[in-house]
N, C-alpha and C positions, 0 to 999 in steps of 0.2 A: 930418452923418455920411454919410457914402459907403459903400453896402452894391455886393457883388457877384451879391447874390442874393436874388430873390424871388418870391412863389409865392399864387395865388390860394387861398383857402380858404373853401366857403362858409356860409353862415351857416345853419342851419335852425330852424325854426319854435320851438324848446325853448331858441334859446340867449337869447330875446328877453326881457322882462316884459309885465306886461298894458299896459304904454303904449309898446308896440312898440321900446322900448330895450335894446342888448343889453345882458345882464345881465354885470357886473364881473367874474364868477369864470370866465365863459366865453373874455375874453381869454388866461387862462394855457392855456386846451385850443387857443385858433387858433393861440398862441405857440410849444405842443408840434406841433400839426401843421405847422407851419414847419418846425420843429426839425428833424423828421422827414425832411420835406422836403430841404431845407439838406445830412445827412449822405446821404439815399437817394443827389441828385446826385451829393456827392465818392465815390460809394462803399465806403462805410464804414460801412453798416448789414445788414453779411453777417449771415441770418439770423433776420432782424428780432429780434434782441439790442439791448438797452439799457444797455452797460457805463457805464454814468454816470449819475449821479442830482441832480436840482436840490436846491441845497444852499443857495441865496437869490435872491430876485429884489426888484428895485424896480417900481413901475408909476406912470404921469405918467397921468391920464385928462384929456386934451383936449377933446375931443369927444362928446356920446354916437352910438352907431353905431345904426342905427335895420334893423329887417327889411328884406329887398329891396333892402340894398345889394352891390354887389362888394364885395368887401374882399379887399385885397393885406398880404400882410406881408413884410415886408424883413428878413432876416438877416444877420447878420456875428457872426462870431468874429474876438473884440477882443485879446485876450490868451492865452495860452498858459503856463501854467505848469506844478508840479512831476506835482502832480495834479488840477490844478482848470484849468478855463478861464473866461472871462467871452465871455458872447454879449452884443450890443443888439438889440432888433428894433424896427423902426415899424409900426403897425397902420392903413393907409390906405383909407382909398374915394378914389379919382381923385385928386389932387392935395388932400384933407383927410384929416389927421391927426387920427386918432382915439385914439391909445393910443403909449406909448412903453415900453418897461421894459431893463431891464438884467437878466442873470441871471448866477450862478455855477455851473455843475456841476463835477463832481467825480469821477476814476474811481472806482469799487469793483470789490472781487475778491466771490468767492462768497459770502467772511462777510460782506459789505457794508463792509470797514473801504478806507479810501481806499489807494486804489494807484498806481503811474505813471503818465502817459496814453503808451499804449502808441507805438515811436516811428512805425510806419506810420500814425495819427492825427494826431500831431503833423508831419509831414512834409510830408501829405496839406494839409491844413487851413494850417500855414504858405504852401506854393506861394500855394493856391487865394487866400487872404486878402493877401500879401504881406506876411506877419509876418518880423520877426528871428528 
């Protein structure tokens, strides 16, 4: 997989267990602050609004990620659809793979029910990614 983007994130002292492994549930908060990351750049987080919400994700654990590593995570947006897009990310220390996942989100409007993905996002996000 060929990402166009990625973004250090570090790790601190809470995200580890007592044998200095990070713990599982902490990959989905580096995944978010990617995420974060990822639309800050394209800018498209006017506001710091979160018109989208994670709707599924898978996770491959490789690796265990140990305290006092870098860790890089890599993003792309894969897909584009009606309302929904799919991201990939890698979750890396130097050239080791430590985590993989895929996710779905989804716009919502204020009642939370799924809406378009508005088209300066999709526009945006196609360029930057090289989508159809």
């Amino acid at each position: 997989m060929f990402y166009r983007f990625d973004t250090e994130v570090p790790l601190r002292w809470v995200d580890v267990d007592s044998a200095g492994v990070i713990n599982n549930a902490v990959y989905l908060t580096l995944m978010e602050q990617a995420r974060y990351a990822y639309f800050s750049h394209l800018g498209l987080m006017a506001g710091h609004e979160l018109p989208f919400v994670l709707a599924e994700t898978t996770m491959q654990f490789l690796k265990p990620g140990r305290l006092g590593m870098a860790v890089q995570v890599s993003v792309s947006t894969t897909k584009l659809g009606t309302s929904s897009f799919d991201m990939s990310y890698e979750v890396r220390s130097g050239d080791e793979v430590l985590c993989k996942s895929k996710a779905v989100l989804v716009f919502v409007d204020k009642q939370m029910k799924s809406c378009p993905l508005p088209e300066n996002f999709r526009a945006t996000v196609a360029q930057f990614e090289e989508l159809n």
